[in-house]
C-alpha positions as CSV (number, residue, x, y, z in Angstrom):
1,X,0.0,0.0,0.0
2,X,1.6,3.8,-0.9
3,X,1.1,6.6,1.9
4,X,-1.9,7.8,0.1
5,X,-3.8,4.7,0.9
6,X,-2.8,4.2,4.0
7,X,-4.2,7.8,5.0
8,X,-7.6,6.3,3.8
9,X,-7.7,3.2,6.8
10,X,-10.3,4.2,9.5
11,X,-8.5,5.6,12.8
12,X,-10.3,5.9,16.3
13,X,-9.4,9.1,17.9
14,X,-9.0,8.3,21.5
15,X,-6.8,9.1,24.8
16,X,-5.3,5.7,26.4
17,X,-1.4,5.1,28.3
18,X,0.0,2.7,26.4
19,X,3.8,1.1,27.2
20,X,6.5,1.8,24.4
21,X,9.4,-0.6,24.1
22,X,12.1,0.7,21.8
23,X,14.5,-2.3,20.0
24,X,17.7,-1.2,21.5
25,X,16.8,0.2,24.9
26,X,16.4,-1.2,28.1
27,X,12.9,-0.8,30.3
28,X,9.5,0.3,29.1
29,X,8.4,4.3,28.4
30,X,4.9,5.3,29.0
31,X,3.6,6.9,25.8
32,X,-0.3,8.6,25.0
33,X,-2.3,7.1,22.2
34,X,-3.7,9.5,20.0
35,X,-5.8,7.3,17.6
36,X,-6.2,4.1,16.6
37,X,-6.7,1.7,13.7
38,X,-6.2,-1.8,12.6
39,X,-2.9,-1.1,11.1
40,X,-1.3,1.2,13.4
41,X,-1.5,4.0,15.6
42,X,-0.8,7.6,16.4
43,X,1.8,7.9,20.1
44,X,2.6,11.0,22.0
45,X,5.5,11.3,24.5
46,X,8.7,12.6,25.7
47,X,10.9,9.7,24.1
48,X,12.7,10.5,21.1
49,X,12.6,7.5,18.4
50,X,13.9,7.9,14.6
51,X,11.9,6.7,11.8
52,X,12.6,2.8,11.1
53,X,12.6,2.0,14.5
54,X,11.4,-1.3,15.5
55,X,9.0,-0.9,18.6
56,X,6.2,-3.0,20.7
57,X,3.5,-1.3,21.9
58,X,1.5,-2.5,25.2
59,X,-2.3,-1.6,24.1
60,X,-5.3,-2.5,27.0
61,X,-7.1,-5.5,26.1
62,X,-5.2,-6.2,23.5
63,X,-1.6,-6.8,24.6
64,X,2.1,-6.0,22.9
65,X,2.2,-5.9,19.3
66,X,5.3,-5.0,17.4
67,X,5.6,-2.6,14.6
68,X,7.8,0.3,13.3
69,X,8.1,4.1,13.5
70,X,6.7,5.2,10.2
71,X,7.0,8.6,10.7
72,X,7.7,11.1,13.9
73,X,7.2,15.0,14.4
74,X,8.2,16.7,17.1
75,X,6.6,14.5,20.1
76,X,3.9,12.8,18.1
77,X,5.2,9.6,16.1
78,X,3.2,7.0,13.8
79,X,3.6,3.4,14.5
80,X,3.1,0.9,12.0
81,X,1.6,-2.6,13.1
82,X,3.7,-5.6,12.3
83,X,-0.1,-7.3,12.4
84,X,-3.7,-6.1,12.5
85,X,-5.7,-5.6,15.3
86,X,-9.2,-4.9,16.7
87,X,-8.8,-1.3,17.7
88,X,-12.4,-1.4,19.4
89,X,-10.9,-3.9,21.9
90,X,-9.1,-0.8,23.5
91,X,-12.3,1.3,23.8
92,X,-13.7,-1.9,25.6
93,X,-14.2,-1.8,29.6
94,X,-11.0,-3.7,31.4
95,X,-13.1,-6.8,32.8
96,X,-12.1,-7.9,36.6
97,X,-10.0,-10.7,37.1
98,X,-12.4,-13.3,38.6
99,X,-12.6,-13.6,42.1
100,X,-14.5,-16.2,44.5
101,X,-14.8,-13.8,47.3
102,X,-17.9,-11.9,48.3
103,X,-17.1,-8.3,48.0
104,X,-17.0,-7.2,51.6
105,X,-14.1,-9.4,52.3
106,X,-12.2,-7.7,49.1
107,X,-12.9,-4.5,50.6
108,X,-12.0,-5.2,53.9
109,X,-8.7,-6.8,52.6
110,X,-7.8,-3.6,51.0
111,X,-8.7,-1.2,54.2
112,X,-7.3,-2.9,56.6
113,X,-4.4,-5.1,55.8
114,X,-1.3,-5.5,57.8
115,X,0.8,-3.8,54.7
116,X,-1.4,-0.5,55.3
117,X,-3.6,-0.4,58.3
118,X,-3.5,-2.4,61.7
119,X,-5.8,-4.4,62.9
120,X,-6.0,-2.8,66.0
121,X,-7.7,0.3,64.7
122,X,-11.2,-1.7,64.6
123,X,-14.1,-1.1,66.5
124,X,-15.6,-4.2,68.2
125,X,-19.0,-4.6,68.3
C-alpha cells in the first residue's frame, strides 16, 4: 500500500497510556495514544525515536504488538503494526480478574491489611 492509501484506513481518535518498548533500549516508556486503527497508531510522548525504529506497543485489552516508527514530528510519532488488530478492543471496559470472594471481604482486605492499616484500629461490636 503507498502513503496515500494508507491515510484512507479508518482511525479511532482516542486518549489511552500505552507502554512503548524501543529495539535497542532497556525498560518500558509510557507513551499517550492518540488514535487508533487496525494497522497502526498515532503515540505521544517525551521519548525521542527515529523513523525505522522497530517498537512494541502495550495496548489494554489487546496486549504487545510490534511494529515500526513510520514517521515522527516533534513528540507525536506514527507506528506501523507488524499485524492487524481490533482497535475497538481498546475502547472496551478492562473486565475484573475473577474472584470467589464476596465483595466485603475484598474491601475489607484492602482497608485494613497489615501492609497498610493495623488491625488494631477496629471497633468491636
Amino acid at each position: 500500500m503507498t502513503q496515500t492509501e494508507n491515510r484512507q484506513i479508518a482511525r479511532d481518535s482516542l486518549f489511552l497510556m500505552a507502554d512503548l518498548r524501543i529495539d535497542g533500549l532497556d525498560g518500558e516508556f509510557r507513551i499517550k495514544v492518540r488514535n487508533l486503527s487496525a494497522g497502526g497508531m498515532m503515540g505521544e510522548g517525551g521519548i525521542q525515536v527515529m523513523r525505522g525504529t522497530l517498537v512494541a506497543v502495550n495496548i489494554r485489552n489487546i496486549g504487545w504488538i510490534s511494529g515500526t516508527v513510520a514517521w515522527v514530528q516533534e513528540n507525536r510519532f506514527g507506528v506501523a503494526f507488524s499485524e492487524e488488530i481490533d482497535p475497538k478492543l481498546a475502547r472496551a471496559a478492562v473486565t475484573p480478574v475473577p474472584d470467589d470472594k464476596p465483595n466485603f471481604v475484598r474491601d475489607y482486605e484492602a482497608q485494613y491489611s497489615p501492609a497498610t492499616t493495623e488491625r488494631k484500629n477496629l471497633r468491636k461490636l
